[in-house]
C-alpha positions in Angstrom: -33.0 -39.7 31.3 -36.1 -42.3 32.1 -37.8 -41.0 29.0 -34.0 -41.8 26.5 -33.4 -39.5 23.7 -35.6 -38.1 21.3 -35.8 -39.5 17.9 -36.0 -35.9 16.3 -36.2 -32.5 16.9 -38.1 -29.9 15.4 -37.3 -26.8 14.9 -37.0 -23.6 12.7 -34.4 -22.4 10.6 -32.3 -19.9 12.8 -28.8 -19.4 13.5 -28.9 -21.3 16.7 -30.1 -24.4 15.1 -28.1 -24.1 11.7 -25.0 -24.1 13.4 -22.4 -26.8 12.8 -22.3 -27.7 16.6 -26.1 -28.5 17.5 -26.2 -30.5 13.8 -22.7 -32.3 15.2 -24.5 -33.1 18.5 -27.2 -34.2 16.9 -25.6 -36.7 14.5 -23.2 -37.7 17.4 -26.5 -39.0 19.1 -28.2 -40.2 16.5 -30.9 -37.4 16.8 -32.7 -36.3 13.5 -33.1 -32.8 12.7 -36.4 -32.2 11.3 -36.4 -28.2 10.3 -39.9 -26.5 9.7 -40.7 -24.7 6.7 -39.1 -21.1 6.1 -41.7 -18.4 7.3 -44.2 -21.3 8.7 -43.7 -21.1 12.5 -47.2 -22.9 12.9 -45.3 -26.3 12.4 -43.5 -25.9 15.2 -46.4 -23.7 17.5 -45.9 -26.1 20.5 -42.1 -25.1 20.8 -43.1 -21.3 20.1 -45.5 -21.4 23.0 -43.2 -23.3 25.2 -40.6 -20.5 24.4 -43.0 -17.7 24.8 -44.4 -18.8 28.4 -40.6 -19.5 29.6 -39.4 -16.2 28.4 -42.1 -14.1 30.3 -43.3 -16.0 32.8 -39.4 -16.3 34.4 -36.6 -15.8 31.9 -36.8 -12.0 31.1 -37.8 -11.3 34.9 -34.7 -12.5 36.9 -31.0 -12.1 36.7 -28.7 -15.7 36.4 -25.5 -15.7 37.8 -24.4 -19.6 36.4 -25.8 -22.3 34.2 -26.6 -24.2 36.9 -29.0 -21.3 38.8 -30.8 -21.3 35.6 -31.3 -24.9 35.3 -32.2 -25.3 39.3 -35.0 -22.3 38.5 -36.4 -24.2 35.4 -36.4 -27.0 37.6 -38.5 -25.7 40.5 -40.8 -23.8 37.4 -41.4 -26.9 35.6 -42.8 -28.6 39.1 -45.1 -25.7 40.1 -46.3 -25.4 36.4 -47.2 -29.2 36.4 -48.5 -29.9 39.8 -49.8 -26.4 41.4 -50.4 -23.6 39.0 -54.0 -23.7 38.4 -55.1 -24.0 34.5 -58.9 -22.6 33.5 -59.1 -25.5 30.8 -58.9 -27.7 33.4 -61.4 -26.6 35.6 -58.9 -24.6 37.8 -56.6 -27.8 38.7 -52.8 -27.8 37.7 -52.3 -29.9 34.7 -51.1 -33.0 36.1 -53.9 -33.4 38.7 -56.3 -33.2 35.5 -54.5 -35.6 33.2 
């Protein structure tokens, strides 16, 4: 909330982001859809890698019961992914510590 909406979001072509809900939400908002290119997922790598490291790092190992035991996980995984995991680029300290 203390950052306010985005202006736009990028993303690809795919059923999820097609559908006539997420573009109502989005025009509710005021949110621009910006879609990449068909078969060009390098214009929207950041997202892709985001996804990626979610899914196997914590989403395809545990079990969620509720929305809300998925959102308090991301939660906890966002902190120690910011301010303790240890990155190599950054000379072993978490990426916060280095910014």
């Amino acid at each position: 909330e203390w950052r306010g909406k985005p202006t736009a979001i990028r993303c690809d072509n795919g059923p999820e982001f097609i559908s006539h809900d997420f573009v109502g939400w989005a025009q509710k908002r005021e949110i621009r859809i910006e879609y990449i290119q068909p078969g060009k997922p390098q214009q929207n790598a950041y997202i892709e890698r985001a996804n990626r490291t979610i899914r196997y790092s914590w989403l395809s190992k545990h079990l969620f019961d509720s929305l809300e035991e998925v959102q308090d996980y991301a939660t906890k995984w966002l902190w120690f992914y910011n301010h303790r995991r240890p990155h190599k680029a950054n000379g072993g300290k978490p990426p916060l510590m280095a910014a």
